[in-house]
PyMOL Python script that loads the backbone (N, CA, C, O; Angstrom):
from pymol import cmd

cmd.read_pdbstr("""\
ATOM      1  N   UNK A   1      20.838   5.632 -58.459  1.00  0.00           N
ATOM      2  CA  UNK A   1      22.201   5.266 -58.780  1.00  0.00           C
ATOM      3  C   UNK A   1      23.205   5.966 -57.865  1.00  0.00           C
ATOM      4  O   UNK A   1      24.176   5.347 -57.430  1.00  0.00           O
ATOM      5  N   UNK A   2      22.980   7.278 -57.561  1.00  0.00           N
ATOM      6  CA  UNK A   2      23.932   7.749 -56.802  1.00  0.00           C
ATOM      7  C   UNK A   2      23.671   7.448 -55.059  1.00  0.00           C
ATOM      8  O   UNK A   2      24.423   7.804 -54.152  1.00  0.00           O
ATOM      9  N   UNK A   3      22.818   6.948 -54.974  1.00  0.00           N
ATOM     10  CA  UNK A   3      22.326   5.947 -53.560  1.00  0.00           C
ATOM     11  C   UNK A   3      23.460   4.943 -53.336  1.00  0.00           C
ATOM     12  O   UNK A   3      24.084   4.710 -52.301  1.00  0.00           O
ATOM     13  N   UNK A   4      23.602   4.287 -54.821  1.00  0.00           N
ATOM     14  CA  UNK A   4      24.608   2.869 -54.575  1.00  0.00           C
ATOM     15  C   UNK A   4      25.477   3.594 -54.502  1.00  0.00           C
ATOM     16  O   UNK A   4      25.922   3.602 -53.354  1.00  0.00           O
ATOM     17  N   UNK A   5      26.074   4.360 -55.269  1.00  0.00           N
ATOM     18  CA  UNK A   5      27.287   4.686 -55.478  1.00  0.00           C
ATOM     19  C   UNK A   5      28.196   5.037 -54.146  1.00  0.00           C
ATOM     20  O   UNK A   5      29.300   4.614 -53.804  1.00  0.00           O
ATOM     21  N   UNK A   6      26.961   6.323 -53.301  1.00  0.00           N
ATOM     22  CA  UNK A   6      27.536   6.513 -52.199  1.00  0.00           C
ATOM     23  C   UNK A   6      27.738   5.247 -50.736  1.00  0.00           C
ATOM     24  O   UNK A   6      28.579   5.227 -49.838  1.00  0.00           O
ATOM     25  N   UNK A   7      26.750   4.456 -50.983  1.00  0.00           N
ATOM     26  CA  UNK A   7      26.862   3.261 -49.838  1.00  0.00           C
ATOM     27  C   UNK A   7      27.985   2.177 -50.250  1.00  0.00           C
ATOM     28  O   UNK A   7      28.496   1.547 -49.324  1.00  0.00           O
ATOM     29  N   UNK A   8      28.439   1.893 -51.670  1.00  0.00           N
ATOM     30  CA  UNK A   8      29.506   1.181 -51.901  1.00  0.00           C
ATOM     31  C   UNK A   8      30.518   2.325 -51.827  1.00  0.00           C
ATOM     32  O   UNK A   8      31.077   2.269 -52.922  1.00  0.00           O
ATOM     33  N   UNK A   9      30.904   3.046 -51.332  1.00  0.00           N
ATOM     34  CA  UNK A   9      31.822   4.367 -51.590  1.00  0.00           C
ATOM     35  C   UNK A   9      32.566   3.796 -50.097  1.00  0.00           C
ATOM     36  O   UNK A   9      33.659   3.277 -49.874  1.00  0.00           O
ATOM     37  N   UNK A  10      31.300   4.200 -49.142  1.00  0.00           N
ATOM     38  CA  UNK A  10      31.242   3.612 -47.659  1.00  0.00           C
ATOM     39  C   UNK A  10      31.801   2.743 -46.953  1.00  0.00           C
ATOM     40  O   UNK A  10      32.673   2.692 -46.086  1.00  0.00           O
ATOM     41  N   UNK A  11      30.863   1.804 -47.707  1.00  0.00           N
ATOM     42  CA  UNK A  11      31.193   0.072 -47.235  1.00  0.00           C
ATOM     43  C   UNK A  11      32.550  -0.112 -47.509  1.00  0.00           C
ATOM     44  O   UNK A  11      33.107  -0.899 -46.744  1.00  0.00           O
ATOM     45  N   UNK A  12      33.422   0.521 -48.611  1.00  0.00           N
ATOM     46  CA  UNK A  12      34.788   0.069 -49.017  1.00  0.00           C
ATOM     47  C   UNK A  12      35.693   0.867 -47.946  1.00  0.00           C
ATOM     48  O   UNK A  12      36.371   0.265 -47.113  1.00  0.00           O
ATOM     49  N   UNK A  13      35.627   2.875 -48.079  1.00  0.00           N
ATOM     50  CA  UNK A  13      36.145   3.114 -47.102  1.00  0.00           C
ATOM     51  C   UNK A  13      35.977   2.277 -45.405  1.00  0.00           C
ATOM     52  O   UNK A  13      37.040   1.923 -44.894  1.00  0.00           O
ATOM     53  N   UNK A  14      35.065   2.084 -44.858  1.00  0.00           N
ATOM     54  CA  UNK A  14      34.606   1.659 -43.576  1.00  0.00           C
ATOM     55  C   UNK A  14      35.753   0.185 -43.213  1.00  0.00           C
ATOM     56  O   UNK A  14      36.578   0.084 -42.305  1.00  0.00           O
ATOM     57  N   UNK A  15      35.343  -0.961 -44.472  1.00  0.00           N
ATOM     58  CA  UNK A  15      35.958  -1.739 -44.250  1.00  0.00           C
ATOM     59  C   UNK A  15      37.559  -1.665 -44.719  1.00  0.00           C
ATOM     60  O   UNK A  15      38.106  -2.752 -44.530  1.00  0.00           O
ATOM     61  N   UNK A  16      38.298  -0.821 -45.190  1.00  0.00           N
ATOM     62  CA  UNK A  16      39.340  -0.351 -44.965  1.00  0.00           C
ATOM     63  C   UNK A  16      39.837   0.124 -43.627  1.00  0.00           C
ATOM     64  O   UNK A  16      40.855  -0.254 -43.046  1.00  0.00           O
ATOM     65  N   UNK A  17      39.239   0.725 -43.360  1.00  0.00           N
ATOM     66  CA  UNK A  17      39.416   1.363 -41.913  1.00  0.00           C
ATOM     67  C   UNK A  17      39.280  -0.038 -40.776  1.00  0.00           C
ATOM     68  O   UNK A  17      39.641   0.122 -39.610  1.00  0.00           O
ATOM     69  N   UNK A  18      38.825  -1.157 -41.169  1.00  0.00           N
ATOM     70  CA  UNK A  18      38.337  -2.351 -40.036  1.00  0.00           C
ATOM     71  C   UNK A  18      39.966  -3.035 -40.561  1.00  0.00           C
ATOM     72  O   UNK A  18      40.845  -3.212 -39.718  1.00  0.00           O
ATOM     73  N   UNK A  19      40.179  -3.354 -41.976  1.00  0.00           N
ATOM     74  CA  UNK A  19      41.020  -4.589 -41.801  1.00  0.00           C
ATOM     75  C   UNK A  19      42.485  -3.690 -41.656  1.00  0.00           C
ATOM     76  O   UNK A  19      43.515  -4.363 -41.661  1.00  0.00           O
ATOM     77  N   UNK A  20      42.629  -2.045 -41.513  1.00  0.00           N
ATOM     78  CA  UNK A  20      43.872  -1.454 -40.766  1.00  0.00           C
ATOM     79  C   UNK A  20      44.166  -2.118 -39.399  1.00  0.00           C
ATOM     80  O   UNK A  20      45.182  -2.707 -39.030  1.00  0.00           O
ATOM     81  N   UNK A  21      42.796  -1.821 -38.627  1.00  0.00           N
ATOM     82  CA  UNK A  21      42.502  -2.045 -37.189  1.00  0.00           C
ATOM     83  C   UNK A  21      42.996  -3.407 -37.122  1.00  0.00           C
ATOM     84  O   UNK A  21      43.879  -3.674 -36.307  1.00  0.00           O
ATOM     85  N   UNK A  22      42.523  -4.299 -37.891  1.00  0.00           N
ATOM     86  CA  UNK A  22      42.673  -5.855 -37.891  1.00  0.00           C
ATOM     87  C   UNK A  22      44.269  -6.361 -37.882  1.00  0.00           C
ATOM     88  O   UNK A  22      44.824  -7.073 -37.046  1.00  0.00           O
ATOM     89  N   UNK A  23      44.848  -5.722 -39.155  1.00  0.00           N
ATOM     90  CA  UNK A  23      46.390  -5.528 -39.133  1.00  0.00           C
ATOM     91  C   UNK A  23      47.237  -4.579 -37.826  1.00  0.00           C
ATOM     92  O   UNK A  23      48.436  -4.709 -37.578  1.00  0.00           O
ATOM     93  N   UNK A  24      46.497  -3.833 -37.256  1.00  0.00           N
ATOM     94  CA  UNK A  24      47.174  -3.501 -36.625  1.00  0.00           C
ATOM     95  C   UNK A  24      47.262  -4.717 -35.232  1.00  0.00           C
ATOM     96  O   UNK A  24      48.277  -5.256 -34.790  1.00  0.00           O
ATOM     97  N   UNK A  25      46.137  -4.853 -34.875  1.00  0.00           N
ATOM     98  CA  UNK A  25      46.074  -6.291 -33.615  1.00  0.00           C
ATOM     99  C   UNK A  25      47.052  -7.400 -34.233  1.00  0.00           C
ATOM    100  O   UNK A  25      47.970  -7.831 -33.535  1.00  0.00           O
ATOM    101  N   UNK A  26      46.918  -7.719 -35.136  1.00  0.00           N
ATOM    102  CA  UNK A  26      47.574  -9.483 -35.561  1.00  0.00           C
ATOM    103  C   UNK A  26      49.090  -9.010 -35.760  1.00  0.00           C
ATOM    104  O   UNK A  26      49.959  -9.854 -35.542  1.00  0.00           O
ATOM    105  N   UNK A  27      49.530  -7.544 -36.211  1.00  0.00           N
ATOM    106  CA  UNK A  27      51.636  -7.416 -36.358  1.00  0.00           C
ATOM    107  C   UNK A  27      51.857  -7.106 -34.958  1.00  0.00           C
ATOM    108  O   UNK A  27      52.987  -7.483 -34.647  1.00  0.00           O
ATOM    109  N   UNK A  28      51.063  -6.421 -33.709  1.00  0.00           N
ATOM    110  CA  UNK A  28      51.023  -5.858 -32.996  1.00  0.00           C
ATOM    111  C   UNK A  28      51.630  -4.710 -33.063  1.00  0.00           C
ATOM    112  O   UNK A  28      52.760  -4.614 -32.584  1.00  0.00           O
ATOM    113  N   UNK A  29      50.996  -3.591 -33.678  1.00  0.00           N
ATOM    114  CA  UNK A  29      51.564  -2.136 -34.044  1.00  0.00           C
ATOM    115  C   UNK A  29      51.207  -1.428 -33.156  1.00  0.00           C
ATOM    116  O   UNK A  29      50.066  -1.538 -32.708  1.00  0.00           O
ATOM    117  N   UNK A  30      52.435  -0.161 -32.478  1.00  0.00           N
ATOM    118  CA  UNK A  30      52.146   0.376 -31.857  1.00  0.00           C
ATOM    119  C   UNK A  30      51.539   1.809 -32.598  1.00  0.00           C
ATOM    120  O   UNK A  30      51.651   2.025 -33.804  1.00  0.00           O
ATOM    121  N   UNK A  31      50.922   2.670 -31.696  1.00  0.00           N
ATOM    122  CA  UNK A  31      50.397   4.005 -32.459  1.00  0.00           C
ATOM    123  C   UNK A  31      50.548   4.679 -31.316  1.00  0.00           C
ATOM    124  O   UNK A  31      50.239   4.523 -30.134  1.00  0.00           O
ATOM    125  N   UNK A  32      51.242   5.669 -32.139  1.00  0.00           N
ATOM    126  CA  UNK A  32      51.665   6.816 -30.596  1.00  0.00           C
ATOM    127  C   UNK A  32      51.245   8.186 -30.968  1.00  0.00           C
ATOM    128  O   UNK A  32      51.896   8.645 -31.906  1.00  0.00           O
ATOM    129  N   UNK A  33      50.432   8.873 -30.537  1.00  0.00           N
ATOM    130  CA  UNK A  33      50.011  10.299 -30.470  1.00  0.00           C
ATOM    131  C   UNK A  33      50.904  11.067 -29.527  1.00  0.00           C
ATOM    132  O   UNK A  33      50.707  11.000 -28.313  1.00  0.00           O
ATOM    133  N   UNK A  34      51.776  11.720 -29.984  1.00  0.00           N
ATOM    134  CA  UNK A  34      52.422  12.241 -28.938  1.00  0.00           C
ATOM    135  C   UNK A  34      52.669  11.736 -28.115  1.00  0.00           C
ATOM    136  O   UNK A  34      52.671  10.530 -28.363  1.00  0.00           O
ATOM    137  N   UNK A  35      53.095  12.101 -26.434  1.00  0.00           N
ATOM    138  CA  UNK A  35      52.923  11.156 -24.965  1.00  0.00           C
ATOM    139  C   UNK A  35      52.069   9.907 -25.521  1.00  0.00           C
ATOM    140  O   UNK A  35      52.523   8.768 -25.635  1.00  0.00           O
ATOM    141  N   UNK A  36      51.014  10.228 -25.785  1.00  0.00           N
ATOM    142  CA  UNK A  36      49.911   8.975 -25.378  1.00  0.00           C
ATOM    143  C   UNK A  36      50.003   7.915 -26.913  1.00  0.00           C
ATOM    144  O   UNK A  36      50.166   8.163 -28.107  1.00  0.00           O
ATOM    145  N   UNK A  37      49.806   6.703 -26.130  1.00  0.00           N
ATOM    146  CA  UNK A  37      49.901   5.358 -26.948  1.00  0.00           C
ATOM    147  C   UNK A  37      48.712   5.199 -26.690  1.00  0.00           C
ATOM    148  O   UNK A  37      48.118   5.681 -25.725  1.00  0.00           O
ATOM    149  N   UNK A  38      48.056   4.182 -27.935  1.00  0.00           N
ATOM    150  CA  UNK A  38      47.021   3.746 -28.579  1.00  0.00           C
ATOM    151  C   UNK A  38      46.331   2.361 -28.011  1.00  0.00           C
ATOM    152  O   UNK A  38      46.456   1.322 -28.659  1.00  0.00           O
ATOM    153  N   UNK A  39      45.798   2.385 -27.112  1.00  0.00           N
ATOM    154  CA  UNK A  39      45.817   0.916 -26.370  1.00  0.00           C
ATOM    155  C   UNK A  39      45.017  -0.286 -27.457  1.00  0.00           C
ATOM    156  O   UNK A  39      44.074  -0.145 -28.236  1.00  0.00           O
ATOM    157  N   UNK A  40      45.617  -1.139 -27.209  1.00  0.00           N
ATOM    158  CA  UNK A  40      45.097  -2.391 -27.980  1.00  0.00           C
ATOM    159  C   UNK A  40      43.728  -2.319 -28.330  1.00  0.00           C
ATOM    160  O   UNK A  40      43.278  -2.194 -29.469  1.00  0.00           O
ATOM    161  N   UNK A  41      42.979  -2.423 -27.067  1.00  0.00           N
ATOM    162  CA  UNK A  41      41.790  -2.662 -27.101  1.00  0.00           C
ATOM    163  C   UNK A  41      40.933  -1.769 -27.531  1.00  0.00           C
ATOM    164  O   UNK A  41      39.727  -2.001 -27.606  1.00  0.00           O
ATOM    165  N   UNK A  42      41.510  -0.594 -27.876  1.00  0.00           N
ATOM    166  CA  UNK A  42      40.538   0.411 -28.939  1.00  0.00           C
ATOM    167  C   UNK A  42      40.225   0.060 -30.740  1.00  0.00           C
ATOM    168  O   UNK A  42      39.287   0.384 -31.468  1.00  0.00           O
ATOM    169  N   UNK A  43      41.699  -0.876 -31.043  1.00  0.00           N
ATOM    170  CA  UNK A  43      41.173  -1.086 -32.115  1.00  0.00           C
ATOM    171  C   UNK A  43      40.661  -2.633 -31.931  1.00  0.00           C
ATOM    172  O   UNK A  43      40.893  -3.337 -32.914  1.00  0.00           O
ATOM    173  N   UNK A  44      40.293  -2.992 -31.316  1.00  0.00           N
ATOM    174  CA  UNK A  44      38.911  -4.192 -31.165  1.00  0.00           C
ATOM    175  C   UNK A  44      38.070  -3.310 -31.251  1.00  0.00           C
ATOM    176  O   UNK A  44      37.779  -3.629 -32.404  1.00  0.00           O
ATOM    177  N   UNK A  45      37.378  -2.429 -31.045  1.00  0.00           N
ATOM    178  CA  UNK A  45      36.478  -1.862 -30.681  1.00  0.00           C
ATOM    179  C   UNK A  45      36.894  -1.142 -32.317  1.00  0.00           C
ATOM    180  O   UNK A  45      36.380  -1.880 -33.157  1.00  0.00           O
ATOM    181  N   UNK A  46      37.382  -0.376 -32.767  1.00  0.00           N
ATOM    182  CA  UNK A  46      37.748   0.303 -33.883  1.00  0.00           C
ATOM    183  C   UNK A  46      38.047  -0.758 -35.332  1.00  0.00           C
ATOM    184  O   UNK A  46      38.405  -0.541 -36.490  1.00  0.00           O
ATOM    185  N   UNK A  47      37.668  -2.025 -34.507  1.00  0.00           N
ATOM    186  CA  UNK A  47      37.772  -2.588 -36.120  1.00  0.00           C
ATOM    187  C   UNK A  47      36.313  -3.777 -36.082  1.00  0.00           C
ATOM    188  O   UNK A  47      36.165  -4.702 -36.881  1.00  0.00           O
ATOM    189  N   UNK A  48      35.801  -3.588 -35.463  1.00  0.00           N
ATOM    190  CA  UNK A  48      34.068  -4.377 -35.176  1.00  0.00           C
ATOM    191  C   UNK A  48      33.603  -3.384 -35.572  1.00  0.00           C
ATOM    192  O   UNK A  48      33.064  -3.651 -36.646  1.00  0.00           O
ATOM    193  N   UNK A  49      33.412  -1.689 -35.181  1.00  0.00           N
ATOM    194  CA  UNK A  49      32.239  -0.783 -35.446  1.00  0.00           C
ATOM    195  C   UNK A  49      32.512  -1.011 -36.933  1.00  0.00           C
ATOM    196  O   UNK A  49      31.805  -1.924 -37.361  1.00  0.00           O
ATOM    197  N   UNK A  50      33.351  -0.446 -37.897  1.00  0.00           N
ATOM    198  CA  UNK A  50      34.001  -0.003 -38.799  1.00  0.00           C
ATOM    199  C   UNK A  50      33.284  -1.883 -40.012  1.00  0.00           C
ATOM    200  O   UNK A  50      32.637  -1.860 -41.059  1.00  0.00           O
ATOM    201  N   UNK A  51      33.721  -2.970 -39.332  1.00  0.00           N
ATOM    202  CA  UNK A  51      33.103  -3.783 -40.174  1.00  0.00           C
ATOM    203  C   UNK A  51      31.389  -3.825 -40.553  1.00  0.00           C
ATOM    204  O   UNK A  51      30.579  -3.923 -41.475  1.00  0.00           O
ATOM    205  N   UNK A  52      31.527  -3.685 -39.220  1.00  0.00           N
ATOM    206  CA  UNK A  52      29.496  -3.682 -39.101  1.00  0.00           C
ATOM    207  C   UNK A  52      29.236  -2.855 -40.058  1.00  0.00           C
ATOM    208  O   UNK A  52      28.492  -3.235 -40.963  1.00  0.00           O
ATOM    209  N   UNK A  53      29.812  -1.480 -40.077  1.00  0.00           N
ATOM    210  CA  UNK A  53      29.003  -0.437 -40.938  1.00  0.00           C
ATOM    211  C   UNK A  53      29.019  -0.629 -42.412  1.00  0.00           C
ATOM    212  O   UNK A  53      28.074  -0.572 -43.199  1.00  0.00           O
ATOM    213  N   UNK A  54      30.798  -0.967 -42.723  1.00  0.00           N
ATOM    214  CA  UNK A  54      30.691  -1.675 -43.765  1.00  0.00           C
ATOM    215  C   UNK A  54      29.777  -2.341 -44.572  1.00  0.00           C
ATOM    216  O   UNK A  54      29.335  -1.959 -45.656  1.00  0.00           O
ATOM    217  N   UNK A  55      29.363  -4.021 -43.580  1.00  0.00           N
ATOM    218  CA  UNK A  55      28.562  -4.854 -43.927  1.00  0.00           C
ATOM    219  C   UNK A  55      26.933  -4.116 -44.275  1.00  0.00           C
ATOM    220  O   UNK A  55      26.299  -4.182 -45.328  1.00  0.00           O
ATOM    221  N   UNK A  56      26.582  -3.457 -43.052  1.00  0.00           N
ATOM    222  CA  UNK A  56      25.266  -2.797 -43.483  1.00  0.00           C
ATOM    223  C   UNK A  56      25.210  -1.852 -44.715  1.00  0.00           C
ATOM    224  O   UNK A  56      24.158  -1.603 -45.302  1.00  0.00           O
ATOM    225  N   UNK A  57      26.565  -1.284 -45.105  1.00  0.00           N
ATOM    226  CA  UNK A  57      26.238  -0.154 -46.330  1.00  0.00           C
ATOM    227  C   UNK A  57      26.202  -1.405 -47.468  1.00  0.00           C
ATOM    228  O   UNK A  57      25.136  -1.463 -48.081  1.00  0.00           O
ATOM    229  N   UNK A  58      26.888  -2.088 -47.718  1.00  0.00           N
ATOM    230  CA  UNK A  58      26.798  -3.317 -48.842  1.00  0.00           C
ATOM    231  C   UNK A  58      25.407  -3.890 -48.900  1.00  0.00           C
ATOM    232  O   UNK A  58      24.811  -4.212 -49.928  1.00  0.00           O
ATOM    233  N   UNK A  59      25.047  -3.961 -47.882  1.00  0.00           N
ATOM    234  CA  UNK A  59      23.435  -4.570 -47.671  1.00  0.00           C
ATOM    235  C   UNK A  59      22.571  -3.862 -47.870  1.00  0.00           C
ATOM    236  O   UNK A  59      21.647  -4.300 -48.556  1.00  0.00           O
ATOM    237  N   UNK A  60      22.516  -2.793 -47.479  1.00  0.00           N
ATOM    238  CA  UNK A  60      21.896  -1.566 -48.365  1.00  0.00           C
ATOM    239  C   UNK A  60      22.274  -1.285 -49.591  1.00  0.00           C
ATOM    240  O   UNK A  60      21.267  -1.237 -50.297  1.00  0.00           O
ATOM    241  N   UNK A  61      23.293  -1.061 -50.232  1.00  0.00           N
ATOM    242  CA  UNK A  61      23.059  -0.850 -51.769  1.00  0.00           C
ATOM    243  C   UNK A  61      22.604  -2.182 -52.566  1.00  0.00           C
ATOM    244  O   UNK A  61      22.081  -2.007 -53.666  1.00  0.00           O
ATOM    245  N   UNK A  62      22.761  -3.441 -52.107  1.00  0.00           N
ATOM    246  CA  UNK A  62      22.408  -4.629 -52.763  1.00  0.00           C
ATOM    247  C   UNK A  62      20.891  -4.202 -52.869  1.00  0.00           C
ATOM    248  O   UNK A  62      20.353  -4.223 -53.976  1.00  0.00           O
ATOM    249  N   UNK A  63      20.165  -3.802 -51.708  1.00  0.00           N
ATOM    250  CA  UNK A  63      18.487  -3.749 -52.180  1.00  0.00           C
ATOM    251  C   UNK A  63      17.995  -2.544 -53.066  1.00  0.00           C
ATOM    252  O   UNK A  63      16.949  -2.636 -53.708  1.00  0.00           O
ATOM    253  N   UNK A  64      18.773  -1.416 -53.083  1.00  0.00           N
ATOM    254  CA  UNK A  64      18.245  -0.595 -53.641  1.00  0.00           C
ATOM    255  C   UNK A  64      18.428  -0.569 -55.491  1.00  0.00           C
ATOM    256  O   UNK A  64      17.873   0.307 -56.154  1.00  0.00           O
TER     257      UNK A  64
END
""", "prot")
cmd.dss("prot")
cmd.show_as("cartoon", "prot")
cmd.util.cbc("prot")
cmd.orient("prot")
């Protein structure tokens, strides 16, 4: 039980973290760290890893 608990814990944070990334591409938000800005194309990359892992922790607690 605490197997699921922690992989749906996951999958929810993870895909939170994907559909930020997602919102951030589609309003076009900027993100500024100090000097340095956040280039687009990191959150493509920051909102694909973040779904995948998602999807696999859901898929894992479904079997266990």
């Amino acid at each position: 039980m605490r197997v699921q608990l922690y992989l749906r814990t996951s999958g929810v944070i993870f895909g939170v973290v994907a559909l930020a990334h997602l919102f951030r591409l589609i309003n076009h938000w900027t993100f500024q760290v100090g000097p340095w800005s956040l280039p687009m194309w990191i959150s493509w990359f920051a909102a694909v890893v973040p779904a995948l892992l998602s999807l696999w922790a859901f898929r894992l607690s479904a079997r266990t």
